[in-house]
C-alpha positions in Angstrom: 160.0 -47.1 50.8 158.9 -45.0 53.3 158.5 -42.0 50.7 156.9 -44.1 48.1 154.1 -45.2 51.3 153.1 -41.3 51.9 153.1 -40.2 48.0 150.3 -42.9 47.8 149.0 -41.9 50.4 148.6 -38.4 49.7 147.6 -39.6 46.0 144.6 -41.3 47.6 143.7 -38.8 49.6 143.4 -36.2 46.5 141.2 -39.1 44.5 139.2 -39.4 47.5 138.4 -35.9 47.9 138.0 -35.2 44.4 135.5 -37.8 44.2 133.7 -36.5 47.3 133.3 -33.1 45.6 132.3 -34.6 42.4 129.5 -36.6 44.0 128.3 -33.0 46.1 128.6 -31.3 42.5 126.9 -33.8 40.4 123.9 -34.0 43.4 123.5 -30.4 43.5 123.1 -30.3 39.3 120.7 -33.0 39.6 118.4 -30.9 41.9 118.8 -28.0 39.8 117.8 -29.9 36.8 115.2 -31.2 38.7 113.5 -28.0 39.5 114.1 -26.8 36.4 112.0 -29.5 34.8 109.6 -28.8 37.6 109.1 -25.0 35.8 109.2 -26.3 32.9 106.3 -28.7 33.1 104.4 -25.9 35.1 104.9 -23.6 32.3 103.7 -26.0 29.8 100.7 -27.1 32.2 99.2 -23.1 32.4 100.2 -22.8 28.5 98.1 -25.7 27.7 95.1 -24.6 30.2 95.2 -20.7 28.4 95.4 -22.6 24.5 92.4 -24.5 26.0 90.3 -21.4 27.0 91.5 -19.7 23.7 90.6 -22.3 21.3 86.8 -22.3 22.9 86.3 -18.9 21.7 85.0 -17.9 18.7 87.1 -16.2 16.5 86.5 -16.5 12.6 89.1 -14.0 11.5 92.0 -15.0 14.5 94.9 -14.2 11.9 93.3 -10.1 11.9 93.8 -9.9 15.8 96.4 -7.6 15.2 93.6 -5.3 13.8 90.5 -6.0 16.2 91.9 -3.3 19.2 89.1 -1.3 20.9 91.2 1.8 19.1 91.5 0.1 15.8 90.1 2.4 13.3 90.2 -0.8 10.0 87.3 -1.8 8.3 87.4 -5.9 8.6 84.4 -7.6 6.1 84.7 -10.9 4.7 82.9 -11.8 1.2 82.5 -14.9 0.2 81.9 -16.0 -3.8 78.4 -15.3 -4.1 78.9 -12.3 -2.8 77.3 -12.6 0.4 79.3 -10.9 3.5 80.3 -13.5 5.7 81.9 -11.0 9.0 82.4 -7.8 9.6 84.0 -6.4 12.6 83.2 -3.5 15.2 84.7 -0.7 13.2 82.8 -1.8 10.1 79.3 -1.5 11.6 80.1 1.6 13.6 81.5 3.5 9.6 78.8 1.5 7.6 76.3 2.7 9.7 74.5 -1.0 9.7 73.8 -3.6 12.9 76.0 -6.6 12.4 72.7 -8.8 11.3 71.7 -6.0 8.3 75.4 -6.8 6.7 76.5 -10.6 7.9 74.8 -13.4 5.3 73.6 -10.0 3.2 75.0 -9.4 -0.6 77.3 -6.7 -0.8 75.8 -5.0 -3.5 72.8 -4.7 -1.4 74.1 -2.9 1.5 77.5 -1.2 1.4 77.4 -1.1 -2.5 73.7 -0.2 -2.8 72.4 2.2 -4.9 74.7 2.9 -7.4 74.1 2.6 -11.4 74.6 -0.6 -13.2 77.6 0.3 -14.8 79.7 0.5 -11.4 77.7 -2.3 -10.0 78.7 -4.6 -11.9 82.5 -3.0 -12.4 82.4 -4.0 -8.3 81.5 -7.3 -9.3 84.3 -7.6 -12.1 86.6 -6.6 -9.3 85.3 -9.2 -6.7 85.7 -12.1 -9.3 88.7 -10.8 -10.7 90.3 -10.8 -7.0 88.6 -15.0 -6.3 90.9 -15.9 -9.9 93.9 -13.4 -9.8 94.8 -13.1 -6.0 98.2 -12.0 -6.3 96.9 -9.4 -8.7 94.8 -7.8 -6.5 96.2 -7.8 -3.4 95.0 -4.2 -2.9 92.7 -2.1 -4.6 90.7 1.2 -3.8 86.8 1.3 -4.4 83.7 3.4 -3.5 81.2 2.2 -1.5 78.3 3.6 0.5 76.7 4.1 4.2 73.4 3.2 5.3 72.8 7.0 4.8 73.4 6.7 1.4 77.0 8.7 1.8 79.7 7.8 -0.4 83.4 6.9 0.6 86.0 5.6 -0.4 88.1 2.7 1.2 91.3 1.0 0.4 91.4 -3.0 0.6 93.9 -5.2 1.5 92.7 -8.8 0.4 93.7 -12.2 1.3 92.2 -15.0 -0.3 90.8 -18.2 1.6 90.8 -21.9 0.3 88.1 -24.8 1.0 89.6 -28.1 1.2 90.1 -28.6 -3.1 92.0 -25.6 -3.2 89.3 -23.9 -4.5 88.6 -20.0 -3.3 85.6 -19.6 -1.2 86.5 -16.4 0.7 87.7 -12.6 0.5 89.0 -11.2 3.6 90.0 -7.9 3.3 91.1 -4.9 5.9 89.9 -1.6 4.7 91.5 1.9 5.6 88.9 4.7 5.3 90.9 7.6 2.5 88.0 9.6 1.1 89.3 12.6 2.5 92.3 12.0 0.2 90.6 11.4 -3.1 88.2 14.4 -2.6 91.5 16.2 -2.2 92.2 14.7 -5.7 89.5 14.9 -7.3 89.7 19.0 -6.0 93.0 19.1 -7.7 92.0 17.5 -10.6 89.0 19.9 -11.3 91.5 22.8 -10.7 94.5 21.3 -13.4 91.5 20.3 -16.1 88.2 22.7 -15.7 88.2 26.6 -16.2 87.2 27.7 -13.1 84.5 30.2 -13.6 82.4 28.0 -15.9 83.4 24.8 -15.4 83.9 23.7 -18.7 87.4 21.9 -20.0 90.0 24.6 -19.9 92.0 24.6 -23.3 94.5 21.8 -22.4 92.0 19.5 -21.4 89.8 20.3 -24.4 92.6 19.4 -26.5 93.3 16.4 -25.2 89.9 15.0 -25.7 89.7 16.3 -29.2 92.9 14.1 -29.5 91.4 11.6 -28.1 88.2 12.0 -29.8 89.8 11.9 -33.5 91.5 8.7 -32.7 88.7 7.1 -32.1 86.7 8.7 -35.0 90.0 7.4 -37.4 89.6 4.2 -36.0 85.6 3.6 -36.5 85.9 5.6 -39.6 83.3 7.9 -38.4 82.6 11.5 -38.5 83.3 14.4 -36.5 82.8 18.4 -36.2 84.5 21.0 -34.4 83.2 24.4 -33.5 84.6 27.5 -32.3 82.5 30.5 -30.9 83.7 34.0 -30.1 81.1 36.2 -27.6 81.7 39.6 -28.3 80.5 43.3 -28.5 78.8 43.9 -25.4 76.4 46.5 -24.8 75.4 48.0 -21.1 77.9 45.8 -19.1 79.0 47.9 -15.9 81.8 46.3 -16.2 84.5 43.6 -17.4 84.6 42.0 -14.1 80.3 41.2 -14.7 80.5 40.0 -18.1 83.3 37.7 -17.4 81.9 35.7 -14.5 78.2 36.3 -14.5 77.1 36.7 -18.1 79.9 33.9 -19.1 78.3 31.1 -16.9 75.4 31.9 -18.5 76.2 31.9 -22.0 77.9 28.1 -21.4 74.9 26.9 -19.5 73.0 27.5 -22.7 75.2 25.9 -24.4 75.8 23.0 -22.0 71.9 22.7 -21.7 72.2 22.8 -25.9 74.8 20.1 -26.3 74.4 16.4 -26.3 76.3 14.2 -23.5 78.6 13.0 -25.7 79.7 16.7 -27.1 82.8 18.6 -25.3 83.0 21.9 -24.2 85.8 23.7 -23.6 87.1 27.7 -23.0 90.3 28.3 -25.1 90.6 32.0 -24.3 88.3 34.7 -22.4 86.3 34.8 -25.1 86.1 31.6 -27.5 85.1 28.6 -26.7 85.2 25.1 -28.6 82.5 22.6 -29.1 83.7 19.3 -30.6 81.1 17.0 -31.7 81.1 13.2 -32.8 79.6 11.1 -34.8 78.5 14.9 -36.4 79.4 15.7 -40.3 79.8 19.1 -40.6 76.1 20.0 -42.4 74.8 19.1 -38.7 77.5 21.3 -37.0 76.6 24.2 -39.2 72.9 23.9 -38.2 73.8 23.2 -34.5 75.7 26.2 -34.6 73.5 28.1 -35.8 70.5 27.1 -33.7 72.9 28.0 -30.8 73.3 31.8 -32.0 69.6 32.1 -32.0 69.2 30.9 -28.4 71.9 32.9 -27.4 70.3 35.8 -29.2 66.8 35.1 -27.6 68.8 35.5 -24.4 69.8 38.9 -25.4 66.5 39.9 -25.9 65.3 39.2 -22.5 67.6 40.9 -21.3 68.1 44.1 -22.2 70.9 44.9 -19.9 73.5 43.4 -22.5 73.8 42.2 -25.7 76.1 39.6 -27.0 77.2 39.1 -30.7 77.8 35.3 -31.0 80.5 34.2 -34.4 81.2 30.5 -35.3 83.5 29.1 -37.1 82.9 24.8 -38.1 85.4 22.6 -39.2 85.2 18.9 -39.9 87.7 16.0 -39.9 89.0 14.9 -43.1 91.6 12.2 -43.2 95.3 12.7 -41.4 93.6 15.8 -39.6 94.7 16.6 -36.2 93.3 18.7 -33.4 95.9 21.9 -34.5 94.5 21.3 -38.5 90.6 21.4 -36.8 91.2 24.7 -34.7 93.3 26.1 -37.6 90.0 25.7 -39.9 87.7 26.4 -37.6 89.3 29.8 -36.8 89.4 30.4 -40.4 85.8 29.7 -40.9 84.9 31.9 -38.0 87.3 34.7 -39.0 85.9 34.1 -42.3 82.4 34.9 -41.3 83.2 37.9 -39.2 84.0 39.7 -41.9 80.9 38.9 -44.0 78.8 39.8 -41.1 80.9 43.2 -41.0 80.6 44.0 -44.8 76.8 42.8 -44.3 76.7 45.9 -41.6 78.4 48.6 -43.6 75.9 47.9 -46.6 73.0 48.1 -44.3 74.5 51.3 -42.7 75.2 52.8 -46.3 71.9 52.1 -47.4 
């Protein structure tokens, strides 16, 4: 019995201090939850005071923030449907060139599209409608615009669409990177792969294309069209190849550029022979063309009397199934053709 007393004993003596610690556990959690929750609700209390002052600024574009850094270099301009510009940011007035109150509630195509022809004006305005119906399909898109000094760039859009209350699109906001150094660069490298570079005329590949191009459109519209070949030969007086082939060149094909019509192309297929294709031309008009062309270039020679250049031309005109290698093939024919009657023509005045 005695036993069984101090095993209860010592049992409630463990329960008791077990408890005790419990209770000194349990009261010191407590506090710590308690100034937890104090943070907590002081945290919330200066978050709501800072959403507060936020919220009673004005910021019309807050989802571009990202983008409106003092060092930012994007263009930010908002359009709305009828084309009137709605915002603009910092960066946008400093590239533009124009105060925020000569662009803001101003049409587009009256200040950073201004002055440019018809035709791309309203190719802008295709783009701006087409980008109010088909968002998704023009998410981005590249276009040339102008400064207030009338310079042109080029600027690459990202667009995101906004929504009035029907679901109905009331709003382009775009963010504009500034890349006209790039498409000079392009437009350089395209002049180099496409024009001969001493007088800037279509070199023989791209002359070819667009007589490929040219017949196809001529077999669809069943219409007509010419092609003409000149050689420049027999010079008289030149110092040397090196000045006929740059000087006196470029000034043979500005005759014949000034001579053409804006729909004609021009194009050098070797030093010395060039190709003239002409549409909408049967090849009675070609003929005459060509021959009004010798006389200019012949009225050239005779001002100047440093050099002399013999001008031959052969014409060839499109007949049905022909293709751009059956037109030069003729038209190399015809001029070879009349090369030699202008050489027998010489012999007979020489023998007489």
């Amino acid at each position: 019995m005695p036993e069984n007393a101090d095993y209860l004993s010592l049992l409630h003596g463990i329960f008791f201090t077990t408890t005790i610690l419990f209770m000194i556990l349990s009261f010191a959690l407590v506090r710590r939850i308690a100034r937890l929750r104090a943070k907590i609700d002081c945290f919330r209390a200066q978050i709501n005071e800072q959403t507060k002052a936020l919220s009673k600024k004005e910021n019309p574009l807050k989802y571009l923030k990202p983008y409106e850094s003092e060092s930012s270099k994007s263009i930010i301009v908002s359009v709305n449907s009828n084309h009137k510009i709605t915002y603009v940011n910092d960066y946008a007035e400093e590239f533009f060139g124009f105060t925020r109150t000569e662009l803001v509630g101003k049409n587009v195509f009256q200040t950073i599209y201004i002055g440019e022809d018809s035709e791309k004006g309203s190719e802008h305005k295709n783009i701006i409608d087409q980008i109010l119906t088909y968002p998704r399909m023009y998410l981005e898109n590249e276009s040339e615009a102008t400064k207030k000094n009338g310079e042109k760039v080029w600027i690459s859009w990202t667009n995101r669409i906004v929504y009035d209350e029907k679901g109905n699109p009331k709003e382009i906001r775009s963010v504009g990177f500034d890349i006209t150094k790039r498409k000079q660069l392009e437009q350089q490298l395209f002049s180099l792969s496409s024009y001969d570079s001493v007088t800037q005329v279509y070199n023989r590949e791209s002359f070819l294309q667009a007589g490929i191009k040219e017949l196809k459109r001529a077999e669809r519209y069943n219409r007509q069209m010419s092609l003409i070949i000149m050689r420049f030969d027999f010079f008289q007086d030149v110092q040397s190849e090196e000045e006929f082939s740059d000087e006196i060149l470029k000034d043979i094909i500005g005759i014949c550029e000034k001579s053409v019509r804006e729909t004609d192309i021009i194009g050098r297929l070797n030093d010395i022979e060039f190709g003239i294709i002409l549409p909408e031309t049967p090849v009675e008009k070609a003929l005459f063309f060509a021959e009004q062309l010798k006389r200019r270039i012949q009225e050239r020679n005779l001002n100047n009397k440093g050099f002399f250049i013999n001008t031959s031309y052969g014409v060839a005109e499109k007949t049905k199934d022909a293709t751009i290698d059956t037109l030069l093939t003729k038209a190399f024919t015809a001029l070879k053709s009349n090369e030699k009657s202008s050489a027998q023509q010489k012999r007979k005045g020489v023998k007489k």
